[in-house]
MDAnalysis code that builds the backbone (N, CA, C; Angstrom):
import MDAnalysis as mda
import numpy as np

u = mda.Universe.empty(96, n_residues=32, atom_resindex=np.repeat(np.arange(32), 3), trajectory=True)
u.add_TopologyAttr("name", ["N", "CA", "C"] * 32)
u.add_TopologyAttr("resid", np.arange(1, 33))
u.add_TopologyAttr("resname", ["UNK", "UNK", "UNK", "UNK", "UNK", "UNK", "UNK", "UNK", "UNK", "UNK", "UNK", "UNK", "UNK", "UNK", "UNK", "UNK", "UNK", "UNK", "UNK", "UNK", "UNK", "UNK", "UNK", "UNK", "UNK", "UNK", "UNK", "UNK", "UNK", "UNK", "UNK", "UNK"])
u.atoms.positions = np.array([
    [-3.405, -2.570, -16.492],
    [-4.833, -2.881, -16.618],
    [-5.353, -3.533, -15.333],
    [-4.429, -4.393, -14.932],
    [-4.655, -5.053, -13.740],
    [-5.081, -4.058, -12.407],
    [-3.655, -3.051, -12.230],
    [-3.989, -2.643, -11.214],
    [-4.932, -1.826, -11.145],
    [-5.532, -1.227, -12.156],
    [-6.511, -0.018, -12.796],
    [-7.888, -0.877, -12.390],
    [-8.014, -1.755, -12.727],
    [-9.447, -2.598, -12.268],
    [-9.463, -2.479, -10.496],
    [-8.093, -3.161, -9.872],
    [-8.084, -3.198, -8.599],
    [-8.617, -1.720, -7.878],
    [-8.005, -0.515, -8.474],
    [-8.449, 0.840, -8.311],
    [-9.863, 0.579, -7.887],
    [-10.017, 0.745, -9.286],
    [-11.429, 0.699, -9.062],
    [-12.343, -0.321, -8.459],
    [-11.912, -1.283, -8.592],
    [-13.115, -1.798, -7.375],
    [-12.826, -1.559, -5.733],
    [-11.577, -1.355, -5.390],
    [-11.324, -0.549, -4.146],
    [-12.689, 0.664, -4.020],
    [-12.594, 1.368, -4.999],
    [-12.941, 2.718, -4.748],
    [-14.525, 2.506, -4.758],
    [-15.157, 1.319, -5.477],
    [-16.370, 0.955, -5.176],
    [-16.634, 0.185, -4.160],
    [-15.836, -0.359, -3.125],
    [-15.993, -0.882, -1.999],
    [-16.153, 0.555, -1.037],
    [-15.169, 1.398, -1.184],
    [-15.200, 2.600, -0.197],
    [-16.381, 2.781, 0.032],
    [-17.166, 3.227, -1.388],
    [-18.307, 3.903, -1.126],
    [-19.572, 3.492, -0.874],
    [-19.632, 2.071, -1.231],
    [-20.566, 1.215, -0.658],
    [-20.564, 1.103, 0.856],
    [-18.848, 1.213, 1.448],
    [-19.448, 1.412, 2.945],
    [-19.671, 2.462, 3.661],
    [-19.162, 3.469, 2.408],
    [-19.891, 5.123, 2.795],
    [-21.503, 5.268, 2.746],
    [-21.923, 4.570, 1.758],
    [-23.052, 4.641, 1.925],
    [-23.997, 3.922, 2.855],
    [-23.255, 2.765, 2.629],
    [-24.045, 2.115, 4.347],
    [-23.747, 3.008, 5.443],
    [-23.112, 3.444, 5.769],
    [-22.783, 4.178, 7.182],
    [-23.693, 5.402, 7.102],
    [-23.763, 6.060, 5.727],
    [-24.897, 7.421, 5.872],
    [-26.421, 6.609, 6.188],
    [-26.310, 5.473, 5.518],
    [-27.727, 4.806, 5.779],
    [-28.214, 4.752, 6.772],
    [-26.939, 3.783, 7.784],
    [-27.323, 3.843, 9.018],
    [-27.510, 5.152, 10.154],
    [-26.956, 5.810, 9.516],
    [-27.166, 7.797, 10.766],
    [-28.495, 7.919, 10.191],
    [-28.874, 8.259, 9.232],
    [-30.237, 8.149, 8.862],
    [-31.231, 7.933, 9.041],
    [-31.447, 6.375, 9.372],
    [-31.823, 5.395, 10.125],
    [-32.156, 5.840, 11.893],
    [-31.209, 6.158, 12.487],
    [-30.816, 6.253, 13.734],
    [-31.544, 7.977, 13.529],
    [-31.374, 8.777, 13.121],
    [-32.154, 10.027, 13.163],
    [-33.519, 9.881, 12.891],
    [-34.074, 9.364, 11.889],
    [-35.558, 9.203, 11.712],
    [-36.338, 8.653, 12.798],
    [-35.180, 7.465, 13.981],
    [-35.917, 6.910, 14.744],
    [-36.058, 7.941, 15.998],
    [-34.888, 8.765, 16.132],
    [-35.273, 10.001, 17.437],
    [-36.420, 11.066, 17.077],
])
């Protein structure tokens, strides 16, 4: 159970900084 939580909040850290990083190209394209 333990490590099954750890999973998963790993895997919601990933994508939170996946999504910051698409944010930021984004960001950086709208401004060119």
């Amino acid at each position: 159970m333990i490590r099954n939580t750890f999973i998963i909040r790993t895997f919601i850290v990933a994508r939170r900084l996946a999504l910051r990083k698409y944010v930021k190209q984004s960001i950086i394209y709208s401004d060119n």
